[in-house]
N, C-alpha and C positions, 0 to 999 in steps of 0.2 A: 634390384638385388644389392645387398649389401656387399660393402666393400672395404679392404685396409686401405688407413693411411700411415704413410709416414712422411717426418719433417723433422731435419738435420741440419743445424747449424755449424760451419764447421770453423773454428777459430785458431789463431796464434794462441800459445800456450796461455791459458787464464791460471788468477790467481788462484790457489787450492783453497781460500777464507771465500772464493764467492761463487764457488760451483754449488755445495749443498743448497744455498736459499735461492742461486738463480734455476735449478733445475725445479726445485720445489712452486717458484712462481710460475715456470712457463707451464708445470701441472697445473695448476691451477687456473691459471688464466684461460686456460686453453678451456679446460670443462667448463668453465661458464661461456666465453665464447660460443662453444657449440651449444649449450642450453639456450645461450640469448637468441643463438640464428636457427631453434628449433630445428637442429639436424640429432638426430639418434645417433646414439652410438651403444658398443657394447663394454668396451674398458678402456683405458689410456696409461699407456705404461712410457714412464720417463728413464730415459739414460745418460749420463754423464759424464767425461773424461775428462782431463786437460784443453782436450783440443774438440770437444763437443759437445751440444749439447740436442736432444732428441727425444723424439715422442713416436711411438707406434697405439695409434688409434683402430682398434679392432671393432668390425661391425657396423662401419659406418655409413645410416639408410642414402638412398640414392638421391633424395631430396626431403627441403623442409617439411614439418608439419604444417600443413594448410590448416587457419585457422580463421574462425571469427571472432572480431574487434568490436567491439561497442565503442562508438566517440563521441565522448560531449560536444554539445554545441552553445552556442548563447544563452544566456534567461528568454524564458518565453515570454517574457515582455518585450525583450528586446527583436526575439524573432517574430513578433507582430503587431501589426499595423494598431490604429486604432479599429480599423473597422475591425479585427480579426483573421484580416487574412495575412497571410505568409509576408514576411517582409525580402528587402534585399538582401537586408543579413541574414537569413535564415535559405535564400538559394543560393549566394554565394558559398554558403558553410555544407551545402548539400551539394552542390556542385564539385565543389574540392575535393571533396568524398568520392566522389562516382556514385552519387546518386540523386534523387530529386525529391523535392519538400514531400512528394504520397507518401517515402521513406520514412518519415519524421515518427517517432512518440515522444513523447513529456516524462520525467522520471523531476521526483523532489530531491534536492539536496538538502541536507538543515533547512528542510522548510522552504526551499526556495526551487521552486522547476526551471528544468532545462529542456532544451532539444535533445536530441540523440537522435542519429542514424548506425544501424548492424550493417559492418560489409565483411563480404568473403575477402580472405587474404592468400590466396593459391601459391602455394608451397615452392622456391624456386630449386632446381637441380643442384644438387651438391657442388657437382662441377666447378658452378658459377660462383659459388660462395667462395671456397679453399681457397682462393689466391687472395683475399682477405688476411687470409691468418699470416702477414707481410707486419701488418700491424700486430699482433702478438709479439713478434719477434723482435720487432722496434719497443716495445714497452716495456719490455725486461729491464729490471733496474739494479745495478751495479753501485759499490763502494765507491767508486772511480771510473772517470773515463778518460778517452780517449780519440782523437780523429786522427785520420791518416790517409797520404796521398793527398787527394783533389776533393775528397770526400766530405760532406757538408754532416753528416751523421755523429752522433757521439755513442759511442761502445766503449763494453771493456776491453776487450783488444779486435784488432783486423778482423773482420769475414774473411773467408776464403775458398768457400766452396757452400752451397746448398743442397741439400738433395730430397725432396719432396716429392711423395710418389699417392697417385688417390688409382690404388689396384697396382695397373700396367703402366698406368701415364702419368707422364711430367704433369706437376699442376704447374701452371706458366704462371711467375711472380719473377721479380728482380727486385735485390737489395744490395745496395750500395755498389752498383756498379758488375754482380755475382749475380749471373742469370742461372734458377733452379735446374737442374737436372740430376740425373738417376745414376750420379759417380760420389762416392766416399772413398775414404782413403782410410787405411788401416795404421798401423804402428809408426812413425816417421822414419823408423831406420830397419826393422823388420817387415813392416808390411808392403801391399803394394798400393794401388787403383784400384777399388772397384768398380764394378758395374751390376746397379742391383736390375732384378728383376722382377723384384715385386717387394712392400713391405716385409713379408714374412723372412724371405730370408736374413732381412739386419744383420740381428744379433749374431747367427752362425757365420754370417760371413767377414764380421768385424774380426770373432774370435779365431777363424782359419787365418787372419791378417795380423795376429797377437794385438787385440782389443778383446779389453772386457769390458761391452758398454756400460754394464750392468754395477754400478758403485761398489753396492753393497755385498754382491760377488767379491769382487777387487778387494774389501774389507775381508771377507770369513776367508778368501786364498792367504791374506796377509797373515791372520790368526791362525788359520791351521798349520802354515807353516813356520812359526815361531814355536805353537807347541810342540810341534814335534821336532827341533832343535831341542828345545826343554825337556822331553824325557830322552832323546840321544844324550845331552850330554850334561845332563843330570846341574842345571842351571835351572835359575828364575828370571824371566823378563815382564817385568812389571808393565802392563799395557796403560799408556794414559792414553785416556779416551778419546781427550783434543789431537792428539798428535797423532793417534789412527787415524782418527778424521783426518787432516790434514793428508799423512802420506799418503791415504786411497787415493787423496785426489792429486798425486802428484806425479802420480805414474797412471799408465794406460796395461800393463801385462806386469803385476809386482813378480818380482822373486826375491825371498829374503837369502840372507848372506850374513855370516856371521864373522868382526872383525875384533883385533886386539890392540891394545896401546902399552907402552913402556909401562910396569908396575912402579915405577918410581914415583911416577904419577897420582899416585894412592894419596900422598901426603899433601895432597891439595884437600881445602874441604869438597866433601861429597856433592854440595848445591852445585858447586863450579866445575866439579867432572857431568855432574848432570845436566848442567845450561846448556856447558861446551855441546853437550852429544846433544841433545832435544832440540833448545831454540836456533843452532847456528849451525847443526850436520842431519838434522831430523832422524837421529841415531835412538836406539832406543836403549836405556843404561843394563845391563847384565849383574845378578847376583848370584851369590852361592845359593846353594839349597836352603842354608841357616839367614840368608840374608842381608850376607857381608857385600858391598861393591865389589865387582873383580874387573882386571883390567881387560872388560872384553864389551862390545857393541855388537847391536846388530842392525842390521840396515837394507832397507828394500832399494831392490834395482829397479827401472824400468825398461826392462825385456826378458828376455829367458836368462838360460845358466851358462850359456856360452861363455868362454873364457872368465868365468867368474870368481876364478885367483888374482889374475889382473885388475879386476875392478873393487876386490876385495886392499886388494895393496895397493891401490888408488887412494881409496876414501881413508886407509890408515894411516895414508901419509900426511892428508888434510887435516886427520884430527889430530896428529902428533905437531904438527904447526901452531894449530890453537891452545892445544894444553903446553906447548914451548911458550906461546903468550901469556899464559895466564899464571904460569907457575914465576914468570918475569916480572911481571905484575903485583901477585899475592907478596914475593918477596921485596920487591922496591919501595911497596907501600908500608911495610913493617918498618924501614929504617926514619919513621919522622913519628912523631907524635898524635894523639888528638887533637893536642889545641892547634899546632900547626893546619889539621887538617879542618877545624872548625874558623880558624884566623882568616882560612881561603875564603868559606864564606860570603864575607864582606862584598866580594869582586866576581859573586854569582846573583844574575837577576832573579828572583822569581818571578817576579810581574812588574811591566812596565809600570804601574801606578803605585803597586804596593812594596816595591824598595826589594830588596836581597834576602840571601836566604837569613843573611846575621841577622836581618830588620824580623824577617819571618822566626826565627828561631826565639828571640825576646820575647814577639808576642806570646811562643807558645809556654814560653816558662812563666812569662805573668800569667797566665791562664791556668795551667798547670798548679801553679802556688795557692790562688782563690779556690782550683776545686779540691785543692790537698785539707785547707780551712773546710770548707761546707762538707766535705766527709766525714771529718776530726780525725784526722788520721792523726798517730802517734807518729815522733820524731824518725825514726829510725825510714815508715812506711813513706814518708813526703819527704825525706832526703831523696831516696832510692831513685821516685818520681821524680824529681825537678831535677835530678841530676840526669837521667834519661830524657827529660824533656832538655837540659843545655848541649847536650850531644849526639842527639838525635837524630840530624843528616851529614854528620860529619862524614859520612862513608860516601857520599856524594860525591865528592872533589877527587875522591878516590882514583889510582890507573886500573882495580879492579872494576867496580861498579861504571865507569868509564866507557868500559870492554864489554859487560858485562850488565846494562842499564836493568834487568831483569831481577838483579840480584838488590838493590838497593832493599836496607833494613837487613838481609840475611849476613849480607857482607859487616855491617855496621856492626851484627851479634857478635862472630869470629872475629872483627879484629880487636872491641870489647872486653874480649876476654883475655885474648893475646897481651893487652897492656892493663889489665890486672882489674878493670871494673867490677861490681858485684854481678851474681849471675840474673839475679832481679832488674839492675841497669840492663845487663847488655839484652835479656830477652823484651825485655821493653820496647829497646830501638826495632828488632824485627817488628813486634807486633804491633805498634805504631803506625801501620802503614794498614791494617788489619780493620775493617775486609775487602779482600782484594777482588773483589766480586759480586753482585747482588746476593747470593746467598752462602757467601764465603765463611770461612773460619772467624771468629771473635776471637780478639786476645784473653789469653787465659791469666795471664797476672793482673794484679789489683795496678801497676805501676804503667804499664800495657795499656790496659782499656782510659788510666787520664790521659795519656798522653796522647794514642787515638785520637779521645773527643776534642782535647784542646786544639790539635792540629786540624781536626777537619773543622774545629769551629770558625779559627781562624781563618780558612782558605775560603770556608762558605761566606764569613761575614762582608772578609772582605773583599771578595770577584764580583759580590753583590753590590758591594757599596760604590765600587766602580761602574756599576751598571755592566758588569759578564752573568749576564742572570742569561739562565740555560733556555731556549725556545727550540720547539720542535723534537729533532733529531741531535741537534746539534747541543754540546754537553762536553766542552772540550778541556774542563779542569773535573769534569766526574763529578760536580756536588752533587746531582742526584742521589749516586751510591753511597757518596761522603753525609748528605744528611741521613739517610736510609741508616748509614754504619753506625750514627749516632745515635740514634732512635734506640738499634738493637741494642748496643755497648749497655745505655742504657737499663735496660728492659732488662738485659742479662744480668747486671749487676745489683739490680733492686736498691740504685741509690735513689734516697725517696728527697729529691732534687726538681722541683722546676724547670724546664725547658729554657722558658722563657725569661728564669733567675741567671742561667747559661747566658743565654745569649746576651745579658744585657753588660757579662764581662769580656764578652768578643766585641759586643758595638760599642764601647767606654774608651777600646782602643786604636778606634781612625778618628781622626781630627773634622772637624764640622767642613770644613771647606773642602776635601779629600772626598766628600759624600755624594754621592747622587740625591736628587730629589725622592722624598716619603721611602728610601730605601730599608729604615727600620721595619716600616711594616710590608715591606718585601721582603725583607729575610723571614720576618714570622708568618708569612704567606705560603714561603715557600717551606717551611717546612711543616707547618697544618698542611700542606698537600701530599708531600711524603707521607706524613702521617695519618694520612688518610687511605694510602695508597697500602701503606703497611696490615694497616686493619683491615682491610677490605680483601686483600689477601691471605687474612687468614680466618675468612670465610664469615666477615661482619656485612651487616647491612649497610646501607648507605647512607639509612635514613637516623640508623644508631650512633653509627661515626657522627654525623653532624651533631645530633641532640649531644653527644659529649664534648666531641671537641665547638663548640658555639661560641665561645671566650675567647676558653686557651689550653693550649696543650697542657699544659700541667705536670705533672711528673708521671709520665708518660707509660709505665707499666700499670700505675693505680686506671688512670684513665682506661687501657687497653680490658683492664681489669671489670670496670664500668660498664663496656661495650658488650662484654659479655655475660655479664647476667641480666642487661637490658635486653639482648638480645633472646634470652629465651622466656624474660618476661610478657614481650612482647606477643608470642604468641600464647600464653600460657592464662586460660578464662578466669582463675580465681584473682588475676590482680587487675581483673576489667575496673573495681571499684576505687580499688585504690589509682590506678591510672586516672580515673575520670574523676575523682575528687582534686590530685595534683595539677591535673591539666586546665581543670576550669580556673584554678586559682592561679595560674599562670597567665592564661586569657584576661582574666578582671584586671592584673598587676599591669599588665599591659598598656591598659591607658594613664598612667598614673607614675611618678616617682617619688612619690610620698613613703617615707618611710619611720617618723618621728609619730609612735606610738606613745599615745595616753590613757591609761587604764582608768583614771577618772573618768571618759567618757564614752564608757562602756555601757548601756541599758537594758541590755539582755544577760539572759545566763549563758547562754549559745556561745556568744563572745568570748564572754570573760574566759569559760570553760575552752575555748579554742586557743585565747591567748595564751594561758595557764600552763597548757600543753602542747603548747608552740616553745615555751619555756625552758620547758625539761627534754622533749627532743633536740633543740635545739644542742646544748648538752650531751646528749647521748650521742646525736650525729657528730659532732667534735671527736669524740673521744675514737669510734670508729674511722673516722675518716684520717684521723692523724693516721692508727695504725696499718691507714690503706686494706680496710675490709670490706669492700665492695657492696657484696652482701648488705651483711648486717648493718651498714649506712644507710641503704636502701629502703632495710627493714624500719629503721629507726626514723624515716620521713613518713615511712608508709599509716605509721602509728596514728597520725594526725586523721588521715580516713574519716573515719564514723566521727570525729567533734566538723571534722570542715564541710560535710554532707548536711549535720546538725547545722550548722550557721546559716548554711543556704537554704537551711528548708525555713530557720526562723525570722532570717533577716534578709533587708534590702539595700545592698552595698550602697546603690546609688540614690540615698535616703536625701529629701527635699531638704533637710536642714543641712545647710553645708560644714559647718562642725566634724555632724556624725558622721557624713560621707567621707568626710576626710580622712579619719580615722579608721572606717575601717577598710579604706584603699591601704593607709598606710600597714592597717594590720596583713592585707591580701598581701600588700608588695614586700614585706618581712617576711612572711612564706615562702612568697615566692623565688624570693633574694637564697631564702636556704634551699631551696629544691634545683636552683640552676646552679647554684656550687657544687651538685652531683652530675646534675645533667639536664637540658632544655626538652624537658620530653613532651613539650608540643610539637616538639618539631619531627617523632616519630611517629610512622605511619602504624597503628595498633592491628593486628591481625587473629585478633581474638575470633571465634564463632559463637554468638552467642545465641 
């Protein structure tokens, strides 16, 4: 008879950044789990609070599925004698089994027989298994941990109660010292003890205890009751989605409340009433109907509405402390200068190898200055730019940004303007920092997106060239998203720019003895893998990504550009010919780097007519490919088709006279030299039907 389970971990308050994906693994693990130890079930419903984390498994059968195992055994050379009979390795390998050599058949593998014995595997009791699931619970993996007391284990915080129930009964298991049994606890200062009596009740008896185990509940209470503050009192509270997230999981029973701060307050910029309230009160900011800031928050409690004036005029007093800092703050830093603040600089590290931010801020101005040249920007556009790239973290040293580490670049814009910069400088310095996230905002000014790429070029070249090259997980100055940023900034702007012409003004500026060993082509390694990472993400093959990027990245929207109309060449029957005429002459160029062609010794018309028109395409793909027209480049190789089908039907590259051989390698490998400055399309897998 089927039966519920449930299993309750019960913690010290966890962080609200690692409830979502630890709740989410122990779903997961756990359904395989039960697939792996062939026990049935009917659903698995996970729960989440602060202080828990939980699974109610519905339906689950009494015992495993009994099953039969097929097991390889030896080569059947090795399972016998010469004479033919049974060897010792062949009863030892039946013996281990539970069974004896009559058991035996021969099955081929590649060509090669084995033994095999079939044994039954009889299904063990549910029972017996569940106090297994000890190890689930140990495998949950956390941002951080933790050990505590005498306890050998690492967590994200304490255990403190378990409660594991299969039906009626305790499954017997002990973890860390917390022996399971059929007691949870409800709210920490509302609820009380309980004592369950079966799975089923959980959930109703958490929520008579003010627990909502249920997250996503926890989230739509928060929402409904924000909107209906919003049409009471005719306000807008702009929902950020990270920060729902978050508060669901910071409370166990929300109730929202609605609080106000001094209007004098206004006269701060809006970013920094908005920090104050989000990243440092989990407040969420209040607008008029129209959209204006008003001085008012709102903010969830974790319990009911009891005395909830008192904890409303709590949390106002806290935020009026912070906004007392910050308005202390915004104005102290008003009375000194930029250069003052850019002077400090000097006596801030960025990286132990690579010198200060003053050392950091040079590179990115010389960097800034070559790509303001390779744009042609006119005077006025690469002032704008290099004057954003020489004060660009000056908001750093800042007692705002300080306070306020969140705000760096925002802060930088406001006080920009405050001492009289252009509006093109000071948005520059926000977007400079731009994107702040894998698929974040791109700078919108032309002064914005140089300063961007010079800064993240700089930071990629050089963490790299110190040997901070990113492995795994671990990614602790971000160049992943920072070459990513580049890529797009890139791609967004359609400067028709080399990659590789970049980086070689970011590697010209660390000194040869300051270098890690072959680190240039670990920086260009590592960013053909972003760039491969980028393409492949927006739904390119893998095998297209390679055949173009096989060199070099190149100016990387033409490229992306390439990807995609190889990619539907690829499946697409009428360019079977023309692929298979480029490809074979890719293959023949192959063995050969001959490429000093002689049209005196030419002996066919085939030739000569292939050279001719190797000529004029040649030419045409130029003209196209400068304009980065993908297409039409492609088209303009494709031309050669019917004379390079013609050559091979009348000639034989690899002609006895070595002369002629030579030449026409070197004519193949001139071909082919123009077909891989588009792309290596042996290297794609062709999915034509033909």
């Amino acid at each position: 008879m089927a039966k519920d389970v449930l299993f309750e971990i019960g913690l010290e308050e966890l962080p609200a950044r690692f409830i979502d994906q630890a709740e989410k693994e122990l779903k997961k693990n756990t359904a395989d789990w039960l697939d792996d130890s062939r026990i049935k079930y009917d659903s698995i419903i996970s729960y989440s609070t602060p202080r828990r984390l939980s699974l109610f498994i519905s339906g689950v059968s009494d015992s495993q599925i009994s099953v039969k195992e097929e097991v390889k055994g030896p080569a059947e050379k090795i399972a016998k004698d010469k004479e033919g009979n049974w060897s010792k390795a062949a009863e030892g390998f039946t013996r281990g089994q539970g069974k004896t050599v009559e058991d035996i058949y021969i099955k081929e593998i590649k060509g090669t027989p084995y033994i095999f014995v079939e044994k039954h595997i009889e299904g063990k009791q549910t029972a017996e298994i569940l106090p297994g699931f000890k190890d689930i619970i140990l495998s949950l993996t956390f941002g951080k941990n933790m050990r505590w007391g005498k306890e050998s284990i690492r967590y994200a915080r304490p255990i403190r109660w378990v409660a594991a129930l299969h039906g009626e009964k305790v499954i017997p298991m002990e973890i860390a010292g917390v022996r399971a049994g059929n007691i949870t606890y409800g709210h920490r200062f509302l609820g009380d003890k309980i004592t369950l009596t079966s799975p089923k009740v959980y959930e109703e008896a958490l929520l008579e205890n003010y627990v909502i185990a249920d997250a996503q509940k926890r989230e739509e209470r928060i929402v409904k009751q924000i909107k209906k503050q919003e049409e009471k009192q005719n306000i807008q509270v702009p929902i950020d989605e990270d920060l729902l997230a978050e508060v669901k999981n910071l409370v166990e029973y929300p109730t929202v409340f609605i609080g106000a701060f001094d209007p004098s307050f206004l006269s701060l910029p809006p970013e920094v009433l908005i920090t104050s309230m989000k990243e440092h009160q989990r407040y969420f900011p209040v607008k008029s109907s129209s959209g204006k800031l008003l001085p008012r928050f709102v903010g969830v409690r974790n319990g009911d509405s009891y005395e909830l004036d008192t904890v409303v005029r709590g949390n106002e007093k806290v935020l009026h402390a912070r906004l007392q800092d910050a308005r202390f703050f915004y104005e102290e830093d008003q009375k000194q200068t930029i250069d003052f603040y850019v002077n400090k600089l000097e006596r801030v590290v960025f990286q132990e190898k690579l010198g200060t931010y003053e050392d950091k801020v040079e590179r990115i101005v010389h960097i800034t200055k070559a790509l303001t040249k390779l744009l042609g920007l006119d005077k006025k556009a690469s002032e704008s730019a290099i004057r954003a790239a020489e004060i660009c973290k000056f908001d750093l040293v800042t007692n705002m940004v300080n306070e306020f580490t969140e705000l760096q670049g925002v802060i930088g814009e406001k006080y920009a303007l405050l001492y009289g910069e252009s509006e093109q400088t000071a948005r520059a310095i926000r977007e400079h920092y731009m994107p702040l996230h894998a698929n974040g905002q791109l700078p919108r000014t032309l002064a914005g997106s140089i300063v961007s790429v010079a800064d993240k070029l700089d930071t990629i070249a050089g963490c790299i060239s110190v040997g901070l090259v990113p492995s795994g997980s671990q990614d602790p100055y971000a160049l992943r998203r920072q070459a990513a940023g580049i890529l797009k900034i890139l791609d967004d702007n359609n400067w028709n720019i080399s990659l590789e012409q970049l980086l070689e003004i970011a590697i010209a500026l660390f000194k040869e003895e300051d270098r890690s060993a072959a680190w240039r082509e670990d920086v260009l390694s590592f960013f053909r893998h972003r760039a491969q990472v980028i393409l492949k993400d927006a739904g390119l093959e893998q095998d297209v990504i390679q055949a173009v990027l096989h060199a070099e990245i190149g100016v990387f929207q033409y490229s992306a550009k390439k990807a995609k109309v190889l990619s539907e060449k690829r499946a697409c029957p009428k360019f079977k010919p023309v692929q298979e005429a480029l490809v074979r002459v890719i293959n023949i160029a192959n063995k050969t780097e001959l490429a000093q062609i002689d049209p005196m010794l030419f002996n066919t018309d085939s030739e000569k007519v292939l050279y001719e028109k190797y000529l004029t395409v040649k030419d045409q793909y130029a003209n196209f490919n400068d304009k980065m027209e993908a297409e039409r480049a492609l088209e303009a190789i494709g031309e050669l088709t019917e004379e390079i089908h013609d050559f091979f039907e009348h000639n034989m590259v690899m002609a006895d006279e070595e002369e002629l051989k030579n030449n026409r390698l070197a004519l193949m490998n001139s071909i082919a030299i123009l077909i891989k400055s588009y792309a290596d399309l042996s290297k794609i897998e062709w999915k034509q039907t033909f």
